[in-house]
C-alpha positions as CSV (number, residue, x, y, z in Angstrom):
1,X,0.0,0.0,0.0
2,X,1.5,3.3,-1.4
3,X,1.3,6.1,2.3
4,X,-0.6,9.6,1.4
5,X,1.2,12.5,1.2
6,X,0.9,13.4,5.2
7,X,2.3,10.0,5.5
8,X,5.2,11.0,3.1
9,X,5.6,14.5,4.5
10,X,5.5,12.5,8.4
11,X,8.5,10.2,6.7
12,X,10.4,13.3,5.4
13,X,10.6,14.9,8.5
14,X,11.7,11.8,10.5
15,X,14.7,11.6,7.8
16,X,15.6,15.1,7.8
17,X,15.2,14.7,12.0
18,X,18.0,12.0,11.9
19,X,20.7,13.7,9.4
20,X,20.5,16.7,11.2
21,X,20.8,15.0,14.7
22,X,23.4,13.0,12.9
23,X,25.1,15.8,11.4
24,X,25.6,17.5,15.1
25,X,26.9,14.9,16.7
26,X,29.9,14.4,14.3
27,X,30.4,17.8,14.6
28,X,30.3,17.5,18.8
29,X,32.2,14.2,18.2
30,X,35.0,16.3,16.1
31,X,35.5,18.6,18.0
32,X,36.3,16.4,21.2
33,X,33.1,17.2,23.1
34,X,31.4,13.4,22.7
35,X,33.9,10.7,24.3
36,X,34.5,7.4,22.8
37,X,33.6,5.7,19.6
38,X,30.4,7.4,17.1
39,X,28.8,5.2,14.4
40,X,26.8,7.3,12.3
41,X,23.9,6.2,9.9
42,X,24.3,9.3,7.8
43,X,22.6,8.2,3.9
44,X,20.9,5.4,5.7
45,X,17.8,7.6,7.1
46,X,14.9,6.2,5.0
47,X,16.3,2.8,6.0
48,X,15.4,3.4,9.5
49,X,12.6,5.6,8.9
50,X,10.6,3.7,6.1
51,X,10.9,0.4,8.4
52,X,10.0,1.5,11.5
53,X,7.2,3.7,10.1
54,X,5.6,0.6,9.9
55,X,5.6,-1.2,13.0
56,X,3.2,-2.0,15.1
57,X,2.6,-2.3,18.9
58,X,3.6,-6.4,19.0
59,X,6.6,-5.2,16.9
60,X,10.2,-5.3,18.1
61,X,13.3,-3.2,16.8
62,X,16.7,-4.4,17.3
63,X,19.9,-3.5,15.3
64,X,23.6,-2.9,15.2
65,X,25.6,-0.5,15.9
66,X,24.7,2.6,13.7
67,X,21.5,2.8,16.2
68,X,21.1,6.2,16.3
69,X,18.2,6.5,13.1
70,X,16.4,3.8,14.6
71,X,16.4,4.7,18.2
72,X,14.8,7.9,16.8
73,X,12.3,6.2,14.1
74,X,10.8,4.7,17.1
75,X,9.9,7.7,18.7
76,X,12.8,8.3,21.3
77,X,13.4,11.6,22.7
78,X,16.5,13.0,21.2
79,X,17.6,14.8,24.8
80,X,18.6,11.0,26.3
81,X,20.0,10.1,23.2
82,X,22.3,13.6,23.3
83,X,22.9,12.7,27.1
84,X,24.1,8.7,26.6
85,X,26.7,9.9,24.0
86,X,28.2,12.4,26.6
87,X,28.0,9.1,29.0
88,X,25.5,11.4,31.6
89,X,23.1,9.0,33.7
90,X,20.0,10.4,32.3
91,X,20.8,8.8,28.9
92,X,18.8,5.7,27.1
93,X,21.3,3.7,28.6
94,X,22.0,5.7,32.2
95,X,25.2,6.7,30.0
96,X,26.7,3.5,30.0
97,X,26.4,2.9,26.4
98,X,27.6,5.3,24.5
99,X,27.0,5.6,20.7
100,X,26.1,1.8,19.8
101,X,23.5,0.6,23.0
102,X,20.5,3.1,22.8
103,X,17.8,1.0,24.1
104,X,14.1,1.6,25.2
105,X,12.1,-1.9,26.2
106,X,8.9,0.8,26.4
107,X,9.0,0.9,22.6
108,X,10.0,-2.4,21.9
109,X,13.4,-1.0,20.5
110,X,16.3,-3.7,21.8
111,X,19.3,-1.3,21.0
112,X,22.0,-1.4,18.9
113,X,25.0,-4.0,19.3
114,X,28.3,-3.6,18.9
115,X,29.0,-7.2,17.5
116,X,28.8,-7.3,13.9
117,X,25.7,-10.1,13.6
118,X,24.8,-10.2,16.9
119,X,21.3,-8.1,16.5
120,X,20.1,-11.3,14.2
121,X,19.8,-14.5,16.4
122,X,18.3,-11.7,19.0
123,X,16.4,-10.3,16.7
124,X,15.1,-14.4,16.2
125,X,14.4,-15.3,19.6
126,X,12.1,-11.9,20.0
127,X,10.3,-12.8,16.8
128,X,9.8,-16.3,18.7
129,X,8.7,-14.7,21.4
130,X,6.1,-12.9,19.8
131,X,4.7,-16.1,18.3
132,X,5.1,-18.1,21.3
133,X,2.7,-15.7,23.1
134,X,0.2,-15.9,20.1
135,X,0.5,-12.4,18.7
136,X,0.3,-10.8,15.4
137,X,3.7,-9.4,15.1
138,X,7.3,-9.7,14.0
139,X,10.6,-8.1,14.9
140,X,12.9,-6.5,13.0
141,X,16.7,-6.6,12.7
C-alpha cells in the first residue's frame, strides 16, 4: 500500500530529524566534546525511517551499531540520546552505552549492538517470542 502524502511528508521529517541530529553529533564528536567511539547512519535515514514507520505495537526493533536512526524512528526523545553519547546517567542507557547501545524496552526497541551479527539470532528469539505468546507481530533486525 502506497502512504498519502501526510504520511510521506511525516516520513520526510523523520529523515531530515535523523541527518540533522546526525550531522551535530559528528560535529560534537570532532570537536572532542562526545567521548568514545560514534557510528553514524548518515545516507541510511529512509532505512530506519521507512521500516519503522511501519511497525506495530507487538513489533520489536533491534539492530547494530549505527542505532542512532532507529532509536529515533521509534519515537525516542533526542535529549537521552544527546545525554548517553556524553556518558551522563540520564541517557537511554544511564550513559553506560555510549554511541552503539541506545535502548528503550517501552518501545519495543532492543538497541543497537556492537558485534557485527549479533542483533540477528536476538532479533530471532524476540520474533519467537512474539509467536510463542500468540501475537500478530514480527521483529525486525
Amino acid at each position: 500500500m502506497t502512504p498519502g502524502p501526510d504520511a510521506l511528508i511525516q516520513m520526510y521529517a523523520g529523515m531530515l530529524r535523523v541527518r540533522l541530529f546526525e550531522e551535530r553529533v559528528r560535529e560534537l564528536f570532532a570537536g572532542g566534546r562526545i567521548p568514545g567511539f560514534l557510528h553514524t547512519s548518515v545516507g541510511q535515514e529512509a532505512v530506519a525511517v521507512g521500516c519503522c514507520s511501519l511497525i506495530g505495537p507487538n513489533d520489536h526493533v533491534i539492530t547494530a551499531y549505527r542505532d542512532h536512526g532507529h532509536a529515533m524512528a521509534v519515537g525516542m526523545d533526542t535529549k537521552p540520546l544527546m545525554a548517553e553519547l556524553y556518558g551522563k546517567a540520564t541517557g537511554c542507557s544511564k550513559g553506560k552505552g555510549g554511541s552503539m547501545h541506545y535502548f528503550d524496552p517501552s518501545r519495543n526497541f532492543w538497541g543497537g549492538h556492537g558485534i557485527v551479527g549479533s542483533q540477528i539470532p536476538l532479533g530471532v528469539g524476540l520474533a519467537y517470542g512474539v509467536k510463542y505468546k500468540g501475537l500478530k507481530g514480527a521483529a525486525m533486525a
